[in-house]
N, C-alpha and C positions, 0 to 999 in steps of 0.2 A: 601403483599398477605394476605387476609381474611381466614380462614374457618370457617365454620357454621356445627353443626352439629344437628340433628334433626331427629324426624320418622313423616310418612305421614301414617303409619298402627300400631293398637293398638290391643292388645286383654283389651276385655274391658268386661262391665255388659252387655254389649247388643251384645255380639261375637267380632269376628272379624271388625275391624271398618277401612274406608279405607276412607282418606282423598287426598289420588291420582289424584284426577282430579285438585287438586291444586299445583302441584309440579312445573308446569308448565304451563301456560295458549296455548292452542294450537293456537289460535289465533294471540298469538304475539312469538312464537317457531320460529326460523328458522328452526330446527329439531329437531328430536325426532327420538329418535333410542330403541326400544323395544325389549329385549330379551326376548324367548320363549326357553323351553328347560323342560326338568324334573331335581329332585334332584342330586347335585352334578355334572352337565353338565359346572361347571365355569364360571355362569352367574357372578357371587360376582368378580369373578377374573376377570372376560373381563373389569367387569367394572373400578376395581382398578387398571388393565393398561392403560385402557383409561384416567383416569383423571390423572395418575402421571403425563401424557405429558403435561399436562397444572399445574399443581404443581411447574414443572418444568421452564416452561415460565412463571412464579408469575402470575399467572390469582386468582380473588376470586374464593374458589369452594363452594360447596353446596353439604353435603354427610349425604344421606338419610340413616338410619341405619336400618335395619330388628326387627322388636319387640319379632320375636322368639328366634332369634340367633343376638346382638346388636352389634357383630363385624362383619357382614355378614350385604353388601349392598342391600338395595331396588333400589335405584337410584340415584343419582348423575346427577348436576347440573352444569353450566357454565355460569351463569348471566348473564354477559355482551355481551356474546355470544348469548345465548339464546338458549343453544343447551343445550338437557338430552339426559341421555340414563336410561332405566326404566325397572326393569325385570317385565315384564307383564306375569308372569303364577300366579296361584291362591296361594292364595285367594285374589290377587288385580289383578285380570284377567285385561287385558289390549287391546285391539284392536286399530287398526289405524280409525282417526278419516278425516286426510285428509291424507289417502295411495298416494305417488309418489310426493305430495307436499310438506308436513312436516313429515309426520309419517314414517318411515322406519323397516322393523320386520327382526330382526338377527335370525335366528333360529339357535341354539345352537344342537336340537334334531337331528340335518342331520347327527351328527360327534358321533351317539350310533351303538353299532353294534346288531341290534336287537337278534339276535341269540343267543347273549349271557344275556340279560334280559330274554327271551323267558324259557329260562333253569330254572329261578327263580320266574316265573310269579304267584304262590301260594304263595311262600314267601313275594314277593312286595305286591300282595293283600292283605294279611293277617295283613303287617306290616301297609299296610296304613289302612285301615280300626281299628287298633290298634290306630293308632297317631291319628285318627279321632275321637272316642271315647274322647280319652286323653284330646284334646281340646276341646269337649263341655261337659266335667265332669267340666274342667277347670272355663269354661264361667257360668255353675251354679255357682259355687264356688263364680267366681265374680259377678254374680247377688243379690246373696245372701248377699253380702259383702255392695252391693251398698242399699240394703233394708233396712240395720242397718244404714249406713250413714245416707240415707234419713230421717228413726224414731230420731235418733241424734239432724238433723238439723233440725229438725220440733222443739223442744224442745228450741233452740235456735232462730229459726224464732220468737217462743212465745215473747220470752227474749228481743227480738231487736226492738230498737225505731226507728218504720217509718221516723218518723218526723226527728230525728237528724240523721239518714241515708242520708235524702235527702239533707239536708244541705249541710253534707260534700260531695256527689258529686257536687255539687253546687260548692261547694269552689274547688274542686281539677280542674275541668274546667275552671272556673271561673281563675285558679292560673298557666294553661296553655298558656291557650290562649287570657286572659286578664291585667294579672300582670306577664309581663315574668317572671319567677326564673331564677336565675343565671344559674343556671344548664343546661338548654336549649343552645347554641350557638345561638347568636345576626342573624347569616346570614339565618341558618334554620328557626327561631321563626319567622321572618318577608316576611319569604316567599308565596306568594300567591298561592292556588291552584283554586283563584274563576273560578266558569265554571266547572272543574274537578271533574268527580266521580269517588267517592272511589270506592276502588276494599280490600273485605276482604277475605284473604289467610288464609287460614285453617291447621293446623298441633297438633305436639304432642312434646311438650320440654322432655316430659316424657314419661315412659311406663313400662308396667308390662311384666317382661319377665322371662324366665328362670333360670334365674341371679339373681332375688328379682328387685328391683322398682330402673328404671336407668334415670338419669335424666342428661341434656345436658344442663341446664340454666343458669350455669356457663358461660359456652362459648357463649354463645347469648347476655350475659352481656357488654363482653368485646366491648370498643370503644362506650358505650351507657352510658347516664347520669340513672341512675339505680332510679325506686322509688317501695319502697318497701311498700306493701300492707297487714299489718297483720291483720288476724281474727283467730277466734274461727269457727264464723260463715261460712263457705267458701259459704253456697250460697248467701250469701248475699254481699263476696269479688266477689262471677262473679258477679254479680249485677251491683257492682261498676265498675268492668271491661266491662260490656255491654254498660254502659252509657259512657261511656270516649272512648269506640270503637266507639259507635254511633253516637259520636262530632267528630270523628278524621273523618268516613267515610264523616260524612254532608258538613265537610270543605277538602271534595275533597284529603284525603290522603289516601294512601298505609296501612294498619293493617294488621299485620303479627299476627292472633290469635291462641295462642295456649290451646289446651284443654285439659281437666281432665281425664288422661286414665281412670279412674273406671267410668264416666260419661261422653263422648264424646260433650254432649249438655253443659256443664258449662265450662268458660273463667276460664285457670287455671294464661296464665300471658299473656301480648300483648304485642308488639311493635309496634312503629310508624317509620319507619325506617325518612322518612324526616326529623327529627327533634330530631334524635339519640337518643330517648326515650324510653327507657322500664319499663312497669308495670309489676313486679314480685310479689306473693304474699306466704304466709305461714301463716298457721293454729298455729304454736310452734311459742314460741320466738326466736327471729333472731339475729345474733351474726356477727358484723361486722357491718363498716360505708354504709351508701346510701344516695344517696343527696338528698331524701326527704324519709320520714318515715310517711304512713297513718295508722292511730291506729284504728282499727274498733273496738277493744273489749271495750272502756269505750262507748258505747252504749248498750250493751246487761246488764241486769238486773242481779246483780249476786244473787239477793235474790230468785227471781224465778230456774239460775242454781241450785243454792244449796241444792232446794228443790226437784229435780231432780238428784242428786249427784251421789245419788248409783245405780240408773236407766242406765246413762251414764254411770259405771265406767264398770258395766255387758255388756251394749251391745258392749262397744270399746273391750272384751275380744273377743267377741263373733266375732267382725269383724276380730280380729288379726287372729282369728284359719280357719276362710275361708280362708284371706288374703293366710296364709301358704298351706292348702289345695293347694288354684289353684295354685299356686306357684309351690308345690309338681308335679304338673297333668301336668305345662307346663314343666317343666325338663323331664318327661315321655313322651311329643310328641321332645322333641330336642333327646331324646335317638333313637325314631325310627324314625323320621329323618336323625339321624347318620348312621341307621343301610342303611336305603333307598340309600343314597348316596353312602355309600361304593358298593353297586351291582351296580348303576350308573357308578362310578367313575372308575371299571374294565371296566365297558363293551364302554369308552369314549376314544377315537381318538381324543388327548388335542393338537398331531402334527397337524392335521387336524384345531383345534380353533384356533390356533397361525397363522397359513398361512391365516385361512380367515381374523384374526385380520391384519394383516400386508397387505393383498388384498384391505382391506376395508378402512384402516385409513395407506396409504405410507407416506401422507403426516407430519404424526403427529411422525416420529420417528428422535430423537433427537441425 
């Protein structure tokens, strides 16, 4: 049995970013089961009893993790099956796209006793409008964070030779799907996808959360031939990741891309699942074996960095102290969050969720 672990929603420089409509493709779903509900209704829990029952029959799973709270489910997967279930309340609002075909809506809110919200209805407004603030003090914070990267990477863009850039995606291409490496397996490398269009899958290995900056790429590693992609430069590491997407989609494969929470448009690492390959990359030097190692920094000019030294070392200050800012801002919307749920969480009839769970899914009790 597999697990995957991953986010499809980020808080990011540009808010809330929702990568959702790739969790699943609805076109090739057998179902889709969407919960609806408010804070603390046991949407995270419905879910985490739904997929132990295939945990338990060794199925691969797929568990989408929440970017506010990273132990708190978004969604969960069943591959092979091709069955999710998905909390669709906001900020990744969700609707049925083919209702009574594939899309199915749980609603969670049936099992509140309004009367007792009703009592609190100042306080809930007050707190959410509170956590709403929170996150977009937050989302400046990381705008502002992503401003400095940018002034960083221009600096570096300067630095960096076009010319021997383009080479070596030449050769990391060229050294895939021309000169197998060892690394590849003989049965995947030789397999054809002519005819075949890619399809590119959208997510987050990473993310910025209440927690500081949590990343799942470890686990995405495992059972893959790893190549590891260092720079300085990171726009110019998606770069290399756009072009080595752009061969993998031409020749008809599956890319699994993941993206840069502080910048949702730049390739932070891909896979190619047919051919158990993954490109990881990092800005720091990397510690530990990889069966292949792409070195971007002996292209960039260090005479020009250096002349820029003390320009870079202020504004990476300057990034750290936003960084912590929204950091600070998102632990202030998980506090009243917590506070939301708990008035939820009285006023919830959980006997009430467990009998629809057991109405709904007889078949799945082991």
């Amino acid at each position: 049995m597999k697990e995957r672990h991953f986010f499809a929603g980020n808080n990011t420089s540009k808010g809330f970013h929702s990568f959702f409509d790739y969790i699943i493709s609805s076109e090739e779903a057998e179902h889709i089961y969407i919960l609806k509900g408010g804070p603390g209704v046991g949407k995270s829990s419905f879910m985490k009893k739904f997929i132990s029952r295939f945990q338990a029959k060794g199925y691969d799973l797929e568990y989408i993790h929440c970017s506010s709270d990273n132990d708190s489910l978004d969604a969960i997967v069943i591959p092979c099956l091709k069955i999710a279930m998905v909390d669709g309340t906001a900020p990744h609002t969700i609707d049925p796209k083919f209702p009574g075909i594939i899309d199915e809506i749980i609603n969670l809110g049936q099992f509140i006793d309004v009367t007792k919200l009703q009592a609190n209805k100042l306080d809930i407004l007050q707190t959410n409008k509170a956590k709403s603030n929170a996150y977009k003090s937050a989302y400046r914070y990381l705008e502002c964070a992503n401003i400095i990267i940018e002034e960083i990477n221009s600096i570096y863009d300067r630095a960096t030779n076009d010319l021997k850039f383009t080479q070596i995606a030449k050769d990391v291409i060229d050294s895939i799907y021309n000169s197998k490496p060892v690394s590849i397996s003989e049965n995947l490398y030789n397999k054809s996808n002519s005819g075949k269009q890619g399809y590119l899958r959208k997510l987050f290995s990473d993310a910025i959360t209440a927690d500081g900056y949590i990343s799942f790429i470890d686990s995405l590693c495992k059972g893959n031939s790893v190549w590891m992609i260092v720079g300085q430069n990171t726009n110019y590491v998606s770069k290399l990741l756009d072009r080595i997407a752009g061969e993998a989609l031409k020749r008809g494969h599956l890319v699994e891309g993941f993206y840069r929470p502080l910048n949702p448009d730049k390739l932070q690492h891909i896979l190619i699942p047919e051919l158990n390959l993954i490109f990881r990359s990092s800005d720091k030097p990397i510690e530990g074996s990889f069966d292949e190692v792409i070195d971007l920094n002996p292209i960039i000019d260090i005479e020009i960095l250096n002349s820029y030294k003390m320009y870079i070392e202020n504004n990476l200050e300057l990034y750290d102290i936003m960084l912590e800012n929204a950091y600070s801002k998102l632990q202030d919307t998980r506090k009243y969050h917590s506070i939301l749920e708990n008035y939820y969480v009285k006023s919830m009839d959980f006997n009430g969720v467990d009998a629809l769970f057991d109405r709904l899914f007889p078949d799945l009790k082991i």
